[in-house]
N, C-alpha and C positions, 0 to 999 in steps of 0.2 A: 733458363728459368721459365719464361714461356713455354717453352717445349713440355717442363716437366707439370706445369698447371693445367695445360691441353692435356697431358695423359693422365692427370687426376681429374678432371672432368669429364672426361671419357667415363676410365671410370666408376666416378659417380652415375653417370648416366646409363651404364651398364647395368649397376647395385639397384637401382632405382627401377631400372624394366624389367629384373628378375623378381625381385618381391612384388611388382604389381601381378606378374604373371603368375607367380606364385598363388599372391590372391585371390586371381581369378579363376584357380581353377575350382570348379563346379560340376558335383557329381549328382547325376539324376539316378533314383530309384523307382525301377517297374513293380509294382505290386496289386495283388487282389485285396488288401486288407482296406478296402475304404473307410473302415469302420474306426481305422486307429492313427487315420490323418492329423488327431490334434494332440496325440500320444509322441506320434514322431515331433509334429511339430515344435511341442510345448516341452518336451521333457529330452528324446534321445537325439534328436538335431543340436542342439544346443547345449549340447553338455560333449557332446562330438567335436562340434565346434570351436569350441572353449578350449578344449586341447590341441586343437590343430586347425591354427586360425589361419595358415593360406590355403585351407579347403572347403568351402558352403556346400551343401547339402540340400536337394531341393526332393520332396516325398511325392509323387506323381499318379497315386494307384489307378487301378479300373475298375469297374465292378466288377465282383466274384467269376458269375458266369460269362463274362465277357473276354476277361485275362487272358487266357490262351490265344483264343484268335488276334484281339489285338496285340499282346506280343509279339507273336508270330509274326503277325502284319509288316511290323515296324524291324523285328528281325530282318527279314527278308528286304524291305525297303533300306533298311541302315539307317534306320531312325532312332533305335531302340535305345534307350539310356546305359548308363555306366555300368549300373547294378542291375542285376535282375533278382529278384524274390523269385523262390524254389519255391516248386508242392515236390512232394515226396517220390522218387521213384522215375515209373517209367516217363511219365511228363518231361521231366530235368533231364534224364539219360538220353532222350531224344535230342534235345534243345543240346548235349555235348557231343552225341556224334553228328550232327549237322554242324559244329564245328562255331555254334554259335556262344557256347560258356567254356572257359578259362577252366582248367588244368590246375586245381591251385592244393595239391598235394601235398608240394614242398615249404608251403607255408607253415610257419614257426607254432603260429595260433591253432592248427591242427590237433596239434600233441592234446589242447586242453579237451578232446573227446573221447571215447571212447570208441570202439569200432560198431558196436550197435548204434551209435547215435549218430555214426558217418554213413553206414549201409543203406540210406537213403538217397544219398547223394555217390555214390560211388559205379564205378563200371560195376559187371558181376564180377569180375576174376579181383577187385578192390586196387588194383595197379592204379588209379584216377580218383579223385575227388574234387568233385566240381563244384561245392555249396559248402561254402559255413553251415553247422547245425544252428539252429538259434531255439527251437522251441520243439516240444509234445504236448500231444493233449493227453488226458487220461479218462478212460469209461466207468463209469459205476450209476449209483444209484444216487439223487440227490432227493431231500426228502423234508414233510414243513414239522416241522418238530410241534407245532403248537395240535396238526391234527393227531400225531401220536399221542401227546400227552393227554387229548381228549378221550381218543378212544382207549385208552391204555396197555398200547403195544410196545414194547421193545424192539430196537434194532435189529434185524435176523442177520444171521451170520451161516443159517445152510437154507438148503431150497426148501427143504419141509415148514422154517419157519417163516420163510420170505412170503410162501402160500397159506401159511396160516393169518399173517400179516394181512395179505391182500383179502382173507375171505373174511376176515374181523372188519375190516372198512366197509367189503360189500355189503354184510350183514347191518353196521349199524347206518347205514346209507344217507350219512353228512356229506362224504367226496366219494370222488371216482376214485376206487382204488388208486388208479395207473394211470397217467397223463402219454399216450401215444395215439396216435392214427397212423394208415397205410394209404395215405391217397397218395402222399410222395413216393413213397416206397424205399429210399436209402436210408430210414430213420429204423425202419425194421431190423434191416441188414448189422447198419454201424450199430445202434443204439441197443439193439436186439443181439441177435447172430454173434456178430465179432463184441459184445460187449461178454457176456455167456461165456460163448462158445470156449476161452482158452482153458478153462476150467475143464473143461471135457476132454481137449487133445493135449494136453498138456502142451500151453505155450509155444515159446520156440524147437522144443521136440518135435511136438507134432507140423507144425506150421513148415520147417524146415524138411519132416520127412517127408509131406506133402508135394512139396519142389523136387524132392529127389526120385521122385516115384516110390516111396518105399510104403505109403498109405494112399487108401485111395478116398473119394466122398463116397463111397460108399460103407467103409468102414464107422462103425456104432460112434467112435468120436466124434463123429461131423455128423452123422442122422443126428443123433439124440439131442445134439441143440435145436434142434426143430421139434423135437417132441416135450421139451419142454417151453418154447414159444407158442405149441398149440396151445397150452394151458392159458394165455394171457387173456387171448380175445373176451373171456370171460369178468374182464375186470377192467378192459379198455372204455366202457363208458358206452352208452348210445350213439350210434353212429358214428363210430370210429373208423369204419372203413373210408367216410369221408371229411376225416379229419385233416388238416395241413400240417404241418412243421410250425407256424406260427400258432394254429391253433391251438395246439400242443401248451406252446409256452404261457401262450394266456390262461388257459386254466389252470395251469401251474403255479402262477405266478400272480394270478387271480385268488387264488387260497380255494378252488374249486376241487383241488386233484391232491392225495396227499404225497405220493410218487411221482420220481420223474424220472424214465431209464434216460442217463445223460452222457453227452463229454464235457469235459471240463470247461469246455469254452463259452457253456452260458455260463459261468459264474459273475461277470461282470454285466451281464442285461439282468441277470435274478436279482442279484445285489440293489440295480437300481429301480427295480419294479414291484418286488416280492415284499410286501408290510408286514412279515412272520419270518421268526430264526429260522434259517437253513441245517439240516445236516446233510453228511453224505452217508451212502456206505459203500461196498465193495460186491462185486458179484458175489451173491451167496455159494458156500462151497456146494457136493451133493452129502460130503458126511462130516462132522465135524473132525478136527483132524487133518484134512485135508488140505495138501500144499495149495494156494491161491495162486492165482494167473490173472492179473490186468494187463487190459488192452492199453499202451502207454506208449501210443503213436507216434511216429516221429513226423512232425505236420507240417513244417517249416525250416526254410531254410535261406542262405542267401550269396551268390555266387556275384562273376564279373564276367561283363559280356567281352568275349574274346575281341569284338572290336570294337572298344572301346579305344578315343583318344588321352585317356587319361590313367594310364594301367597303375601306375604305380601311386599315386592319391586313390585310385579306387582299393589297390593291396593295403595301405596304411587305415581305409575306413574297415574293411573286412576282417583283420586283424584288429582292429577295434572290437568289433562285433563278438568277435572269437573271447571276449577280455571278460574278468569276473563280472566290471563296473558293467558291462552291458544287460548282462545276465541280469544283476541284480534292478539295472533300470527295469528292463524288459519286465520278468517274473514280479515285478510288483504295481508297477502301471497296468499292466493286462493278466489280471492273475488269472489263472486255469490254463492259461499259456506257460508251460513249464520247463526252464533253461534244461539245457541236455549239454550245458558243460562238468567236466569231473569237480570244479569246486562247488562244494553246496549251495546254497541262493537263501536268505534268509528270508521268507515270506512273513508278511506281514494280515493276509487278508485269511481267516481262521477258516475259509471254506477252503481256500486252496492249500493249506497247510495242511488241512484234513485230508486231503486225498493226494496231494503229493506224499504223506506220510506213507502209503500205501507201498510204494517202493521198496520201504525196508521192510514190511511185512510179507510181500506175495512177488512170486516173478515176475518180470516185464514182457510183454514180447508187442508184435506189432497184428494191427489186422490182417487175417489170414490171404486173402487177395490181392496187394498191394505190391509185391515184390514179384517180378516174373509173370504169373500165373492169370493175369489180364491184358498179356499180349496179343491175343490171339482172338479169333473170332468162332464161338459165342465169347464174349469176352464173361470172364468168372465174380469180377467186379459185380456188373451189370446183374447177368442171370441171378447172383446171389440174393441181391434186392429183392429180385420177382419170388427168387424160391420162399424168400424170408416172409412177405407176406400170405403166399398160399398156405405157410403153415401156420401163423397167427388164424387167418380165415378159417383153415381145415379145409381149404379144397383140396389139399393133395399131402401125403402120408409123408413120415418124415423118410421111409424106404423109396418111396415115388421121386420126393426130391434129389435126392442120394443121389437114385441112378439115373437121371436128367443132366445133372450137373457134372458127373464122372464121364457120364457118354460127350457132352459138351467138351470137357476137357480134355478127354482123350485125344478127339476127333482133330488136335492139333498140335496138343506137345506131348513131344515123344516121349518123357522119361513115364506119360502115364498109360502108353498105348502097348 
């Protein structure tokens, strides 16, 4: 009888160090999103947790431009947390053949994407994927409905009226037509360039023929969005060449600007800043009729660090992540952040509903740069910035640009040489 109360005291003592251990296991997350520490905190930690109470969950980000290097850092060191948050692309693809993000292809929670919404996270041949999708932004136009309705313009919906739009503000001169500046120079590009431009190459057609060499930038799909960004400079405001990305938003949101070429991701600082109803619109076509093309990035994502001690609590949170409930936490806590799972996402905030709707009216595709074609050096990311303002400016022609940027990319991958 001793014997057998000694082996149930065992045991017990064994039941007893397995659920503590249980308990204590604790997954840290690397991220640049500093800005959504009490999102995580207050809403998707604890609703995480709630279902799976021997795992805590600690949110840990960096600043924006910081996150790479200190990943990196802490990568290399083995410091790096359980989870790491994804940027899109060649960033991630690096961080997997450095052998630093987990392989997590064969996970179940996969299936709920599509393969557009994986090809950010994936090798090129698609054999790997290394990131849950979790979110896209999308580009268009946001806009203060109260300066419309003063001046009394309608919505445009092709370029003849978007510029007729802009030249009825200049003329009756309450706001700056158009809230942008070029002193950063990537707001030209994204906000500009790749917000436009898919309308011109048709989307993932052209985006995709571009990688294969089958188009070059110098082909009239890729000029011509620079020749209708020369037309802006005109409606940017005094002094726009030395404008910031904050200054930008303050006028906008100051009620000074009645345009604002956007992504979706100010929705949540305009909401808390802007004292006048918002709309959106959509890249104007060039003729009506014409099929539509948003930019409908895939921004975010979120993988497991290969050495991680905790692989399998970190598989149960990611497959969390991959689940409708996250989607729907995520796309409504932080709207303009828009899930890129195949089940729909009910949104709740009418500015993100308006330009999420956009999806089922106009093609998707992603910014032209992003995939491949910023390997290399000039990198085509980068350069496109700079081209994107010389042709707001009008220092250089949208044929000048063209062949700059085609000789650039030439001059390293093959399929354009």
């Amino acid at each position: 009888m001793k014997r057998n109360l000694l082996k149930l005291a065992l045991l017990s003592t064994a039941l007893t160090a397995t659920g503590a251990m249980a308990q204590d296991v604790t997954l840290t997350i690397e991220s640049w999103r500093n800005d959504d520490l009490v999102l995580w905190q207050d809403k998707i930690i604890p609703a995480f947790e709630a279902e799976n109470p021997g795992i805590k969950v600690n949110f840990t980000p960096s600043a924006p431009a910081e996150y790479n290097a200190v990943l990196n850092s802490k990568l290399d060191a083995g410091s790096a947390g359980d989870i790491i948050t994804c940027r899109p692309f060649d960033a991630s693809l690096a961080l997997f053949e450095a052998g630093h993000l987990a392989d997590l292809a064969d996970m179940e929670a996969m299936g709920n994407f599509s393969d557009v919404a994986k090809s950010a996270w994936q090798t090129d041949d698609g054999a790997s994927t290394f990131c849950v999708p979790m979110a896209s932004v999308i580009h268009g136009f946001i806009y203060n409905k109260d300066a419309f309705a003063e001046v009394g313009v309608e919505v445009p919906t092709t370029e003849a009226e978007f510029f007729a739009v802009l030249d009825a503000f200049k003329e009756d001169g309450g706001y700056i037509p158009m809230a942008m500046g070029t002193n950063d120079q990537w707001e030209a590009a994204t906000m500009g360039y790749n917000n436009i431009g898919p309308n011109y190459w048709k989307g993932e057609e052209g985006r995709r023929a571009l990688i294969a060499g089958e188009q070059k930038l110098t082909d009239e799909a890729w000029t011509a969005p620079y020749a209708t960004l020369a037309k802006w400079g005109a409606y940017l405001g005094d002094g726009y060449e030395a404008q910031t990305y904050p200054d930008s938003q303050n006028l906008f949101t100051l009620g000074r600007a009645a345009i604002y070429p956007a992504g979706s991701w100010e929705i949540s600082g305009f909401n808390a800043q802007a004292d006048f109803e918002m709309g959106a619109f959509k890249p104007p076509v060039q003729n009506a009729g014409d099929t539509c093309y948003i930019s409908d990035h895939t921004d975010i994502g979120i993988g497991m660090n290969a050495a991680t001690d905790n692989p399998e609590a970190a598989k149960v949170f990611l497959a969390w992540v991959g689940s409708p409930e996250f989607a729907s936490i995520f796309g409504n806590a932080l709207p303009g952040f828009f899930p890129l799972s195949k089940e729909p996402v009910e949104l709740t905030d009418p500015l993100a509903k308006e330009i999420v709707g956009w999806r089922g009216e106009c093609e998707s595709t992603i910014r032209s740069t992003y995939q491949i074609l910023s390997r290399g050096t000039p990198n085509l990311e980068n350069e496109t910035w700079g081209a994107s303002v010389a042709a707001i400016k009008g220092t250089s022609t949208p044929e000048e640009l063209g062949a700059d940027l085609q000789a650039g990319l030439a001059s390293w991958y093959a399929p354009q040489q």
